[in-house]
C-alpha positions in Angstrom: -11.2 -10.5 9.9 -8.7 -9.9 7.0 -6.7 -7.7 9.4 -5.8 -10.2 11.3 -4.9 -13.3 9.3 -1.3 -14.5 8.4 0.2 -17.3 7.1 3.1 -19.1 8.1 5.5 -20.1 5.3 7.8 -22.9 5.4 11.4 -21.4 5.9 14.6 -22.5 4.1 18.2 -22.6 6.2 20.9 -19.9 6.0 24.5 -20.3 6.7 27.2 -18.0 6.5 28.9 -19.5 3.6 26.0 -19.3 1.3 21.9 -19.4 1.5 20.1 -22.3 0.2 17.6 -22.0 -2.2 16.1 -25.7 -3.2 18.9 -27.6 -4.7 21.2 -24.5 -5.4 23.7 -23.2 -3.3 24.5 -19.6 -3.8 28.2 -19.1 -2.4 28.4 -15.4 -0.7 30.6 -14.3 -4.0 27.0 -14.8 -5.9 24.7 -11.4 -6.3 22.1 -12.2 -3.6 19.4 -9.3 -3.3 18.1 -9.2 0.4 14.3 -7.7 0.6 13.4 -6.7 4.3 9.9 -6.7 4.9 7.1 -8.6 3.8 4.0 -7.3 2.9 2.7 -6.7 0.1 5.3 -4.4 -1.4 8.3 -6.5 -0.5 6.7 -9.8 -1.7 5.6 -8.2 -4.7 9.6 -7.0 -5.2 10.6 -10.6 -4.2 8.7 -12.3 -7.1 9.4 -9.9 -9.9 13.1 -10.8 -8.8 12.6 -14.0 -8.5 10.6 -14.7 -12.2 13.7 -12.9 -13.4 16.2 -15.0 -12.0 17.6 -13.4 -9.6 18.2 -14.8 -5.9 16.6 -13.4 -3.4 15.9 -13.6 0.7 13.4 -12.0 2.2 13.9 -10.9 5.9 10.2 -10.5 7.6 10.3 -9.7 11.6 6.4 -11.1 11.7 4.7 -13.0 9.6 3.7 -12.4 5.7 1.4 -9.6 5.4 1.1 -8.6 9.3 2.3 -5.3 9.7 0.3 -2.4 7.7 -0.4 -4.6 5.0 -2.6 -6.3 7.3 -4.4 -3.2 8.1 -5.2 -2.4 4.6 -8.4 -1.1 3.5 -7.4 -3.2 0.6 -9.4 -0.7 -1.9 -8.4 -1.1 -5.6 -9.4 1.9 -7.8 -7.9 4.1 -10.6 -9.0 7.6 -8.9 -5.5 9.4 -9.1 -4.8 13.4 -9.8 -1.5 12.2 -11.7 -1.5 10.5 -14.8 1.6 7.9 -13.9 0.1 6.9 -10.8 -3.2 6.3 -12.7 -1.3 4.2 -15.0 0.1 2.2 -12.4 -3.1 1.7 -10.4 -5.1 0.6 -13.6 -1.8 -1.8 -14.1 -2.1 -3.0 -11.0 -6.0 -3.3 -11.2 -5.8 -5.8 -13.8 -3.0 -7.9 -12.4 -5.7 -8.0 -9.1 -8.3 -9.0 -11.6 -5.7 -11.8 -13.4 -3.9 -13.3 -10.5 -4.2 -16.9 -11.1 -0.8 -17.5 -12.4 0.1 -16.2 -9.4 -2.3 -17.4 -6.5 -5.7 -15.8 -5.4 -5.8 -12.1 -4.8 -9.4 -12.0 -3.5 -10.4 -9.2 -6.0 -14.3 -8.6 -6.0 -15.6 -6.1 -8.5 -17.4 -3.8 -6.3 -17.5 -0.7 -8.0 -17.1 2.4 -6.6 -18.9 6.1 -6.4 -17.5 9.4 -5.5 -19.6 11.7 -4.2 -18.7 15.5 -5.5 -19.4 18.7 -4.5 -19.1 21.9 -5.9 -15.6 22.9 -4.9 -14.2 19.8 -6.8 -16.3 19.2 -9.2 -13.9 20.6 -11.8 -10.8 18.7 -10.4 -12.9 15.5 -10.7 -13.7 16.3 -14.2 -10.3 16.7 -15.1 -9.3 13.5 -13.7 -12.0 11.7 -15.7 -11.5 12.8 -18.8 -7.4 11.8 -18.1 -8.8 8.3 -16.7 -10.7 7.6 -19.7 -8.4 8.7 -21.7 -5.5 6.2 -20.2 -8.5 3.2 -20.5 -9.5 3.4 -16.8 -13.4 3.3 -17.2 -15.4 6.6 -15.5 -18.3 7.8 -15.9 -19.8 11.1 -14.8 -23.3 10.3 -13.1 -26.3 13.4 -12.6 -27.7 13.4 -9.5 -30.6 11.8 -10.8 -28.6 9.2 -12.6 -27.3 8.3 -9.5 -30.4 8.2 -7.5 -31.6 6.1 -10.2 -28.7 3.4 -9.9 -27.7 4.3 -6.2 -31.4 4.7 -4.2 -30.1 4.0 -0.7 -27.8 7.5 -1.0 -28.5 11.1 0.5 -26.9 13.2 -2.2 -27.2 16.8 0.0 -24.5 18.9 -0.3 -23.3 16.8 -3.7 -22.8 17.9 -7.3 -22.6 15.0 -9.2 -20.8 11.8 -8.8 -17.8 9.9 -10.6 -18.4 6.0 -10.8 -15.9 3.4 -11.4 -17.4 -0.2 -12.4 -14.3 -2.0 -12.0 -13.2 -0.9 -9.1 -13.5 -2.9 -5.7 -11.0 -4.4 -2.8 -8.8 -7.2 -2.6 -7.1 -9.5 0.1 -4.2 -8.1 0.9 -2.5 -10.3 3.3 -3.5 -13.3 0.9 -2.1 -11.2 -1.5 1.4 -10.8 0.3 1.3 -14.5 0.8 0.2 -15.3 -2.7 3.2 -13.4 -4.2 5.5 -14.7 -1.5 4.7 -18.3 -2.2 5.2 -17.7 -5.6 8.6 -16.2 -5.1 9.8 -19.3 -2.9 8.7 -21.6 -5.7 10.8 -19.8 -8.1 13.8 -20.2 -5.9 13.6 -17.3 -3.0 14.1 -17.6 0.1 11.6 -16.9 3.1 13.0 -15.5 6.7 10.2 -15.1 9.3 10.4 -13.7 12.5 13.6 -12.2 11.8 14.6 -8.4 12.0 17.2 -6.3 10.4 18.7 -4.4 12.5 21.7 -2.8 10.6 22.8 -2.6 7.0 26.9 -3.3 7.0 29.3 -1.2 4.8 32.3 -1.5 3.1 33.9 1.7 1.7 30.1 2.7 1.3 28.8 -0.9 -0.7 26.3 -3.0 1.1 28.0 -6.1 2.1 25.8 -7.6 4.4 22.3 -6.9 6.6 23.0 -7.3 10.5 20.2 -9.5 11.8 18.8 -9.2 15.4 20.6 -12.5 16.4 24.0 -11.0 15.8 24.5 -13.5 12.6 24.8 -11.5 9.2 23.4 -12.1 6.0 25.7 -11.2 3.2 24.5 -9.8 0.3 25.5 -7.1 -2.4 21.9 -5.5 -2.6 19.4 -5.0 -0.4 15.9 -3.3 -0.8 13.6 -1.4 1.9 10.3 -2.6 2.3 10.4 -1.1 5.9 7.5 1.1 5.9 7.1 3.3 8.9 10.6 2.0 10.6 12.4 2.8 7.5 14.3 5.9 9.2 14.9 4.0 12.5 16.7 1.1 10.7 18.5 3.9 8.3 19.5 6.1 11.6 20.8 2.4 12.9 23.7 2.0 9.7 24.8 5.5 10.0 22.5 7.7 7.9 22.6 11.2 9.5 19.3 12.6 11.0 20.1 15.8 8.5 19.9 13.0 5.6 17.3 10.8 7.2 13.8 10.6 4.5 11.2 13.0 4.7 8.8 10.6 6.4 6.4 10.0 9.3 4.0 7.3 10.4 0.1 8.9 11.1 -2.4 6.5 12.5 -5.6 6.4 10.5 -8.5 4.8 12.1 -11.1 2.1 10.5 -14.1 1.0 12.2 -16.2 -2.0 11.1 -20.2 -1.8 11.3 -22.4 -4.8 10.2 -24.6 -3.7 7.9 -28.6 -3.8 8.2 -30.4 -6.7 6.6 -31.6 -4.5 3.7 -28.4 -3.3 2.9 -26.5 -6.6 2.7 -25.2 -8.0 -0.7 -22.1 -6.7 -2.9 -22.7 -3.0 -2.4 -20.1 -0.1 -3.8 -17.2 1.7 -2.1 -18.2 5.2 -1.2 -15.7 7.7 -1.5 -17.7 10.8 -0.1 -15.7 14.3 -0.7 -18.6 16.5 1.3 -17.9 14.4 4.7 -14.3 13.3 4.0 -15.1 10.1 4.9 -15.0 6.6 2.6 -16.9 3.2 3.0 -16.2 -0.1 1.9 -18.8 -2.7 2.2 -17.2 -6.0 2.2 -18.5 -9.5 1.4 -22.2 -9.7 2.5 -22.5 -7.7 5.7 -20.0 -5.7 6.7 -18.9 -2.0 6.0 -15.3 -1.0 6.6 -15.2 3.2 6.7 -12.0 5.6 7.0 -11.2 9.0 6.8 -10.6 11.4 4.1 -9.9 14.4 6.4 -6.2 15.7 6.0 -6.3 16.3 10.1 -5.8 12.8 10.2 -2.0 12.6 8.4 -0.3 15.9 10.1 -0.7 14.2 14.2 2.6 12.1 14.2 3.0 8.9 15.8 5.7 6.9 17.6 5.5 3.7 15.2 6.5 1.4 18.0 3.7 3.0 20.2 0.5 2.7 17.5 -2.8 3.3 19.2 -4.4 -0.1 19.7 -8.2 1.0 20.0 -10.3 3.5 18.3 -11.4 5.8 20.2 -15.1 6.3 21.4 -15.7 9.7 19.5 -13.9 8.8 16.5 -16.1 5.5 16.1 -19.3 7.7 17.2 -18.3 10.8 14.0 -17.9 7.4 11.6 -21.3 6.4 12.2 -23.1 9.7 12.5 -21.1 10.6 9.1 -22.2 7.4 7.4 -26.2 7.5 9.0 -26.5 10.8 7.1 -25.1 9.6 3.8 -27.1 6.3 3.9 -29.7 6.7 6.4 -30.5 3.0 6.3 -27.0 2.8 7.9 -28.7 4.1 11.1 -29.6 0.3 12.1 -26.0 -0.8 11.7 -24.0 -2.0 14.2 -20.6 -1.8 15.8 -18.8 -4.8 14.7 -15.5 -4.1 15.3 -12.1 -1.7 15.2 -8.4 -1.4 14.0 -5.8 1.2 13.4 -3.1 1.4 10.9 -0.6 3.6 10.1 0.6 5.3 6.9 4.0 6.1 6.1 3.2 9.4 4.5 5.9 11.8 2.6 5.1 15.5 1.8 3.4 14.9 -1.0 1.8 11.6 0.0 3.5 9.4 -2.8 6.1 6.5 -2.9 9.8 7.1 -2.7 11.0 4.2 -4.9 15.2 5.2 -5.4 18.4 4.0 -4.7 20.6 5.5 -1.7 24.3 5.4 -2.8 23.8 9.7 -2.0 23.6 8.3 1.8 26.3 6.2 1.2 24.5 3.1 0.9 25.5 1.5 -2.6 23.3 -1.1 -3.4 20.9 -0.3 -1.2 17.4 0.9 -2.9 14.6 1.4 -1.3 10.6 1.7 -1.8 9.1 3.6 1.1 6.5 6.8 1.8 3.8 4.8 0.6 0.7 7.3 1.7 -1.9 4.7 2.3 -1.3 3.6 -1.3 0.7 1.2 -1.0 -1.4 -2.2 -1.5 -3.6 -0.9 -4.4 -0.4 0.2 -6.4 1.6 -2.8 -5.5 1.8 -4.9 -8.1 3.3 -2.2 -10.2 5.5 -1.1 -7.2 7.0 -4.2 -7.2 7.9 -4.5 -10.5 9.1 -0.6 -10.5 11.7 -1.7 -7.4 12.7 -4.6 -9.0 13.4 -3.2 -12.7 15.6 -0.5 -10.4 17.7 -2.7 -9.0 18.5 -4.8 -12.0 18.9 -1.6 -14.1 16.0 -2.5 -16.4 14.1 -0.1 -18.6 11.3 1.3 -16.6 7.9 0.7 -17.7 7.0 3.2 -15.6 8.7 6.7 -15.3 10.2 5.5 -11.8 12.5 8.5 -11.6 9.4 10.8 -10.7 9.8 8.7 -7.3 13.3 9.7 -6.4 14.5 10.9 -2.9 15.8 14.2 -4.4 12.5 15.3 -5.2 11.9 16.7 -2.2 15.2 18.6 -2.5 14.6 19.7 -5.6 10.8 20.8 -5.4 9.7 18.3 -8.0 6.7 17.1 -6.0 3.3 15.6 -7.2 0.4 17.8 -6.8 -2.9 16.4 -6.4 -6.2 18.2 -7.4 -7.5 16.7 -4.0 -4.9 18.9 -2.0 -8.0 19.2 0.8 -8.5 15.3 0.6 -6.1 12.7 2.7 -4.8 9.2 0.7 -6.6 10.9 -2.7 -3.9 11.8 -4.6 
């Protein structure tokens, strides 16, 4: 299973005088841009550095693409309430869809229906007349439309539908690896099984990154791909609690049926609104399904102490759920489970900033991901790394800032009901 797959990448030596990358020596008095963690947000920041010339380590305290990324859904749509995250997701679609120069993202055109009811229905118009607008295809199907094209559905309780043709799901710890290799052949270096357990000051300018074996890794910048354990490694390198982000980890469930015989074959994702519940049929059998249902995101969670199994009932309502919206789904099976866990801000999008108001210069960060996080990461990663070199944004990256939440300059979504919609 995807979520369990990583990849071991050949690591380079560091010493304290300098960090090797190939042939080059880069002394300590050199800019060296440290990226802790390695999914697919911090490998995607790695190689945007990297193809810019810029010399980078990346810390990793697993393996590429183990932690959440592993435990992706790995859905890539355009669906978004807000126009710039819409822009990035469609920006990041077609990198999914045009990966070769990069490695093999595993994208398979899928498509995907939403399933409306009457409550939203004007919402979801809204947002497709904005994502055709932008050149993210959608169209508006009738219910008989979609019987037509869809036969296997129930549509009770639903309005009409939205489908995306070029929509589907990716591989998102090949991805991480993908865009990691790809970074170490342009001169970065790789770090496994190393943590980061303190970011070292001097009169309030990063100067190094304590590591878990006491050594230190000097650098002038560093960048936050921590995910969940963002706060704990701030609260470690003296970041008040008072000043500490506005973010918590909530586990979200996904259980994997096999799919009958007459339901096998490249199928669509199924975002269902009425039964906030969404389905992803992947390769030729199986059917990976979540939860839409806010409930899910406002029950906290210890991130060192992640729930390890999915609980009977929870498995038993995902099957019920999906039975009544594909009956055919009835004579599924149980094939397997995982949990994840989303690193969710207020108003369940990124913080992508830089934290020299904490006292952290040259620190930046890109964190609060909200279960977006591997659909958007291409354009993530090239957000955080035009940040930190001071580049002009191709996207309006201030939007993301840390002060937003200060300042009451939140995103709204028109799916305020829905969870990871947006």
């Amino acid at each position: 299973m995807r979520y369990s797959v990583g990849v071991t990448l050949p690591c380079k030596i560091h010493n304290m005088n300098g960090v090797s990358q190939g042939s080059v020596i880069f002394m300590s008095g050199d800019e060296i841009i440290v990226v802790i963690g390695a999914g697919s947000i911090g490998s995607s920041a790695a190689y945007h550095l990297a193809n810019s010339g810029k010399r980078v380590v990346v810390i990793e305290k697993g393996q590429i693409g183990t932690g959440m990324t592993s435990r992706s859904s790995a859905i890539v749509r355009t669906h978004y309430s807000n126009e710039i995250v819409a822009r990035m997701a469609l920006y990041s679609m077609n990198i999914f869809k045009n990966f070769e120069h990069i490695g093999n993202s595993g994208f398979v055109k899928s498509g995907m229906l939403i399933l409306v009811p009457e409550d939203l229905r004007q919402g979801t118009l809204d947002n497709v007349a904005m994502l055709n607008r932008i050149g993210a295809p959608n169209l508006c199907l009738g219910i008989e439309e979609a019987k037509a094209k869809f036969p296997e559905i129930d549509y009770g309780g639903i309005n009409f539908a939205d489908y995306e043709p070029e929509s589907g799901y990716a591989d998102s710890v090949g991805v991480a690896n993908a865009y990691t290799r790809a970074a170490q052949n342009l001169g970065a270096e790789i770090r496994l099984s190393v943590s980061a357990k303190k970011l070292i000051t001097e009169n309030g300018k990063i100067r190094s990154v304590l590591l878990d074996d006491g050594s230190h890794l000097n650098c002038s910048k560093v960048i936050l791909c921590t995910n969940i354990w963002t706060n704990k490694l701030l609260s470690a390198s003296g970041v008040s609690d008072l000043e500490s982000f506005p973010l918590w980890a909530a586990a979200h469930p996904v259980v994997v049926f096999r799919r009958p015989k007459d339901l096998e074959g490249i199928k669509p994702i199924l975002w269902d609104y009425k039964m906030k519940v969404y389905s992803k049929p992947e390769g030729q059998s199986l059917c990976f399904v979540g939860s839409l249902d806010p409930s899910f995101d406002n029950i906290r969670t210890d991130p060192d102490s992640l729930m390890t199994e999915v609980p009977f009932e929870i498995v038993d309502s995902f099957a019920e759920a999906m039975s009544r919206r594909i009956p055919a789904m009835s004579r599924g099976e149980f094939h397997s489970s995982y949990v994840g866990a989303y690193d969710l801000t207020p108003d369940q999008h990124p913080i992508v900033d830089e934290l020299t108001a904490l006292g952290l210069e040259g620190a930046y960060c890109c964190v609060g991901l909200s279960g977006h996080g591997f659909k958007l990461s291409p354009a993530l990663g090239l957000m955080t790394s035009e940040l930190v070199q001071g580049a002009d944004p191709t996207f309006k990256v201030a939007m993301f800032s840390l002060d937003r939440f200060k300042t009451g300059k939140l995103f709204r979504s028109k799916h305020e009901s829905l969870a990871t919609i947006a």
